[in-house]
Backbone bond lengths (Angstrom), bond angles and torsions (degrees), N, CA, C in turn:
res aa  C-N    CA-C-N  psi(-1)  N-CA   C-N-CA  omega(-1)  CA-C   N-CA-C  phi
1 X - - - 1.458 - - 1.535 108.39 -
2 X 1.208 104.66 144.42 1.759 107.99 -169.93 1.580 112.36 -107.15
3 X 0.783 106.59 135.46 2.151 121.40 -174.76 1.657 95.86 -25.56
4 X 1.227 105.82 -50.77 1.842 108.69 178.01 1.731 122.14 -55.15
5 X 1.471 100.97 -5.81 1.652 104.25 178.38 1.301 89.49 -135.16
6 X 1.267 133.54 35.39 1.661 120.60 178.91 1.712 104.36 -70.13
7 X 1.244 113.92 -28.61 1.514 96.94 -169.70 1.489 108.94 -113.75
8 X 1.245 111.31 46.40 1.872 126.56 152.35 1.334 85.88 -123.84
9 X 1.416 93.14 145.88 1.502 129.14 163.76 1.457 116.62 -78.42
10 X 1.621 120.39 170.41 1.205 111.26 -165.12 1.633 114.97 -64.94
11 X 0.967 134.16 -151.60 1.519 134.44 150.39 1.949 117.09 13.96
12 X 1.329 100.62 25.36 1.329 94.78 168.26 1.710 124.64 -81.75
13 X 1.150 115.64 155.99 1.926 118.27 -174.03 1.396 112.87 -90.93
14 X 1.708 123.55 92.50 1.712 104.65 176.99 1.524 126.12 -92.32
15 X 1.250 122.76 128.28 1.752 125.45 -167.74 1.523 80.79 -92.69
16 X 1.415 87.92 141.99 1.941 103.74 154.77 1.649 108.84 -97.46
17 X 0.883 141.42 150.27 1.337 118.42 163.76 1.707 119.32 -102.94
18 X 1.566 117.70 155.09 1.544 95.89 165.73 2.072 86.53 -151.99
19 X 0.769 74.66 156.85 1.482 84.75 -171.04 1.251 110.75 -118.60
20 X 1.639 133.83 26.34 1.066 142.53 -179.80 2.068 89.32 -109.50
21 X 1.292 117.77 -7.61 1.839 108.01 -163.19 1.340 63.39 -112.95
22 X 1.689 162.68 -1.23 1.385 127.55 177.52 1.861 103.45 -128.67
23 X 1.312 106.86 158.38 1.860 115.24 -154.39 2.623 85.94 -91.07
24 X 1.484 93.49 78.03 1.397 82.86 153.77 1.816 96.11 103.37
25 X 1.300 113.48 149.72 1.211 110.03 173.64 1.350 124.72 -48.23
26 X 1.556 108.40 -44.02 1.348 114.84 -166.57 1.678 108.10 -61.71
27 X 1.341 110.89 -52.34 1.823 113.17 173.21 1.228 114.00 -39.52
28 X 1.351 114.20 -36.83 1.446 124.69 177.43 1.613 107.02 -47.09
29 X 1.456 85.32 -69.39 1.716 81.51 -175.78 1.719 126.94 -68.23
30 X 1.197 93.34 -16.46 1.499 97.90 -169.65 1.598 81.84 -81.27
31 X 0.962 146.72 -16.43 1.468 131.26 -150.71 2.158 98.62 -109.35
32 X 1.493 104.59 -33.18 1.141 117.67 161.91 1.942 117.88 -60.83
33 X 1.615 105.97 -29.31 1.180 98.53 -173.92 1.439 106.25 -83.12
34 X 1.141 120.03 -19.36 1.230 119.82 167.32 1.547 136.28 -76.09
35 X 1.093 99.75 -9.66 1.706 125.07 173.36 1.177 99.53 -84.24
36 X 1.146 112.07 -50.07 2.161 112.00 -179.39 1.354 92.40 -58.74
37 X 1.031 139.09 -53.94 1.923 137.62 -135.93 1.594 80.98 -88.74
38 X 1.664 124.93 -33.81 1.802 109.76 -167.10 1.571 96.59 -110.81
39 X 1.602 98.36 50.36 1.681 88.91 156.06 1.730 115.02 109.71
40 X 1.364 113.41 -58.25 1.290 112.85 -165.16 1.685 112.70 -55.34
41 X 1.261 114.31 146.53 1.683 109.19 -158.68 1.976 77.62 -122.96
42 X 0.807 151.86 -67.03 1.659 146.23 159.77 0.749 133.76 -71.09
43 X 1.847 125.99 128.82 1.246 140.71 -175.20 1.392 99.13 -119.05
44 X 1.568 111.59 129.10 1.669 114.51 158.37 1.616 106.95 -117.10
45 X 1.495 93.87 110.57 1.561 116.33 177.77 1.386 112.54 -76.74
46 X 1.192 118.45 90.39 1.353 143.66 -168.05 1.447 133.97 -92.93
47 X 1.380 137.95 10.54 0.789 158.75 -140.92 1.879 119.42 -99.36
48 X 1.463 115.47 59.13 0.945 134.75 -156.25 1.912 119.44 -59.72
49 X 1.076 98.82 -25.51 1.658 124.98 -164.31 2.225 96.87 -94.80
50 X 1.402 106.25 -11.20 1.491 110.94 -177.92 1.435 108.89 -83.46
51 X 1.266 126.45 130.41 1.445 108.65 167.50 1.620 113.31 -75.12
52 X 1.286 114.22 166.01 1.680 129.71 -166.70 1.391 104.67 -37.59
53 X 2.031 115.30 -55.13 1.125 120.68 -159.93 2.447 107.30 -69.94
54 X 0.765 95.02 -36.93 1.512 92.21 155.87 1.229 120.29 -80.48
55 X 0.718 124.45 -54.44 1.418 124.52 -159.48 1.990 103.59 -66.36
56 X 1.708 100.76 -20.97 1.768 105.06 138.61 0.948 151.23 -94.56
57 X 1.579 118.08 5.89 1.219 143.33 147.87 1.546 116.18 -50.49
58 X 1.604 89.94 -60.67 1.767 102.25 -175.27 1.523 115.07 -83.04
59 X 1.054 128.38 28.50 1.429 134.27 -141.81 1.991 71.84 -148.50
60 X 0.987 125.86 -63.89 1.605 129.29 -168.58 1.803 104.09 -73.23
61 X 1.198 111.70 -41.07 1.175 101.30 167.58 1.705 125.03 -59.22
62 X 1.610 107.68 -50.93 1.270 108.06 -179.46 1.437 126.03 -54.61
63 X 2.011 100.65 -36.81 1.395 121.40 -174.31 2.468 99.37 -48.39
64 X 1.775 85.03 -64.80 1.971 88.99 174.15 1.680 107.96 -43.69
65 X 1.651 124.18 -35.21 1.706 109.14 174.88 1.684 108.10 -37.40
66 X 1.899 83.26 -76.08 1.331 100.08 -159.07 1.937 119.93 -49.14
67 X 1.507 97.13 -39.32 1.540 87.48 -171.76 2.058 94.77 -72.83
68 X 0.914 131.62 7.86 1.595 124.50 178.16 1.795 92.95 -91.98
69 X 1.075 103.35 -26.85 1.791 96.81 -164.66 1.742 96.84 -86.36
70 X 1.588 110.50 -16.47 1.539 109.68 -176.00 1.546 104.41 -75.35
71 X 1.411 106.43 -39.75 1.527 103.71 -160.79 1.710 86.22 -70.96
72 X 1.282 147.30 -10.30 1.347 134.30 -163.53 1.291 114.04 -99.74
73 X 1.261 120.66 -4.68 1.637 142.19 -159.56 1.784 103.02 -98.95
């Protein structure tokens, strides 16, 4: 492993997200929550075309996924 991935762990799962391959924010997430439950341990919320104020909206929503998928781990 190279200094540039020092802080992922071995065999971890990273999602990119784009929300143009899912119908609406909400699919997004519902489709992200299902990526947490089949494994993936990193999400990069990527969403370049969002302005700041969504793109912290959806950033707070995902944040409530992930800490629900922590307490399940």
């Amino acid at each position: 492993m190279t200094a540039r991935f020092s802080g992922f762990k071995e065999r971890e799962l990273c999602l990119v997200t784009d929300r143009g391959l899912c119908n609406g924010e909400r699919d997004l997430l519902d489709r992200l929550a299902g990526a947490l439950a089949g494994g993936v341990t990193v999400i990069q919320l990527r969403e370049k075309d969002l302005p700041a104020k969504k793109i912290l909206t959806l950033a707070r929503a995902l944040r409530t996924l992930t800490k629900r998928s922590e307490e399940h781990t």
